[in-house]
N, C-alpha and C positions, 0 to 999 in steps of 0.2 A: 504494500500500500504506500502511496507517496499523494506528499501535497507541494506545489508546485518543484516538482522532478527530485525530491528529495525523501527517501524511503525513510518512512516515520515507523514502519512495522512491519513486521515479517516472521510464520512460522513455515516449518515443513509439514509433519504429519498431523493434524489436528481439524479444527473445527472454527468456521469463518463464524462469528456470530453479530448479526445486524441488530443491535439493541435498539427500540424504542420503546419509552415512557411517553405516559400516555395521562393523561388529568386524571387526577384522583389515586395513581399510583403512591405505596409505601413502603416504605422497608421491608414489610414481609415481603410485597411483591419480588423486591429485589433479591431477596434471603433465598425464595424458593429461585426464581430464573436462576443463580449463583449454583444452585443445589444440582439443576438441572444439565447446567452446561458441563460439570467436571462430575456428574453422575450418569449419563443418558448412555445409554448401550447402542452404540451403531458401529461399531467397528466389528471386522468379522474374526471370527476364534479361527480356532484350527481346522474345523467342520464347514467353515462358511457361514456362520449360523451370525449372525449381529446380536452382540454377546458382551463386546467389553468396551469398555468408556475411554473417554482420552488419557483419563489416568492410567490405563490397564496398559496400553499401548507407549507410554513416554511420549505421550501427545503434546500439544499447545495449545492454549484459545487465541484468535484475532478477534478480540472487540471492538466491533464498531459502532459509534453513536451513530444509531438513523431514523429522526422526527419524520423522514418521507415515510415508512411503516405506519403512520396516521392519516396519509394522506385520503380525506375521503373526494372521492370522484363520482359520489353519485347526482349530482349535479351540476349542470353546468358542463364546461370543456375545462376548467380549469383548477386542480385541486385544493382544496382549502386544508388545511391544517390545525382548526379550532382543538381537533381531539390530541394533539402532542402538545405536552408538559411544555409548562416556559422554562427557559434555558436556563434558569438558576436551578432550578429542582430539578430536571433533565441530567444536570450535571453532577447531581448530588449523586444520585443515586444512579448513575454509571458508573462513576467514581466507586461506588460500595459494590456494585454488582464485579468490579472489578480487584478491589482489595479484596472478594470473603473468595474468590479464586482461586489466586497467588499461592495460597498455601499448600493447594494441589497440582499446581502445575504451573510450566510458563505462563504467563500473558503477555500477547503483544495488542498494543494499539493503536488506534489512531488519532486523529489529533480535533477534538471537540469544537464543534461550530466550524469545520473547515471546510474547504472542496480537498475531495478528497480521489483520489482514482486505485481504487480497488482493483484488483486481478486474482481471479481464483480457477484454482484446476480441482475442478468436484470427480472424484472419483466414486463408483458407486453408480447412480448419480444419490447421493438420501439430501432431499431437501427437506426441511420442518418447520411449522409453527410451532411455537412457544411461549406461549398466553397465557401469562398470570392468573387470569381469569378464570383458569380453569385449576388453580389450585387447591379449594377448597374440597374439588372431587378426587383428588392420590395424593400421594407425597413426593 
């Protein structure tokens, strides 16, 4: 990842993850996503079978702030953005989804409120949402 041609972050085998906060988000939200990223089993074992975490692997996170993940488009041709956190609180709590991490593994990031040019080679392909919202129903 680089912002104007200058690489702010970079892993090898791991997990790209596009953060957005969203109004009304809290700590626990962040507590759980945090739990999720250096817990979530999609790498494949010895069977093939998607089985072990980034941890299990000597994996890395790339966290990336992205308010566009709010963007709502059902109106109009041009996205509004009402449902993503304003940038004080946005940042809080990347900030923390990004410290309760660290302890499991790399984090690389990138760089808040920036332009930013991402490049990623998905292998697999496993894409996923990850919506706090749904963490009252698992852990």
């Amino acid at each position: 990842m680089s912002v104007d041609n200058e690489v702010v972050g970079s892993i090898g085998t791991g997990l790209l993850v596009l953060l957005g906060v969203k109004v009304g988000d809290i700590d626990a939200d962040a507590d759980w996503i945090a739990r999720k990223c250096v817990g979530l089993r999609v790498f494949q074992d010895d069977r093939g079978r998607m089985n072990r975490a980034v941890t299990d692997v000597d994996g890395a996170l790339l966290i990336v702030s992205q308010f566009t993940l709010y963007g709502d488009v059902g109106k109009g041709r041009r996205p509004g953005f009402d449902r993503a956190a304003d940038p004080t609180e946005a940042k809080r709590l990347y900030r923390r989804v990004i410290d309760l991490c660290r302890p499991y593994c790399p984090v690389a990031t990138g760089r808040f409120q920036a332009t930013m040019r991402v490049s990623l080679v998905n292998e697999g392909p496993v894409t996923l949402l990850i919506d706090s919202d749904e963490r009252g129903r698992s852990t």
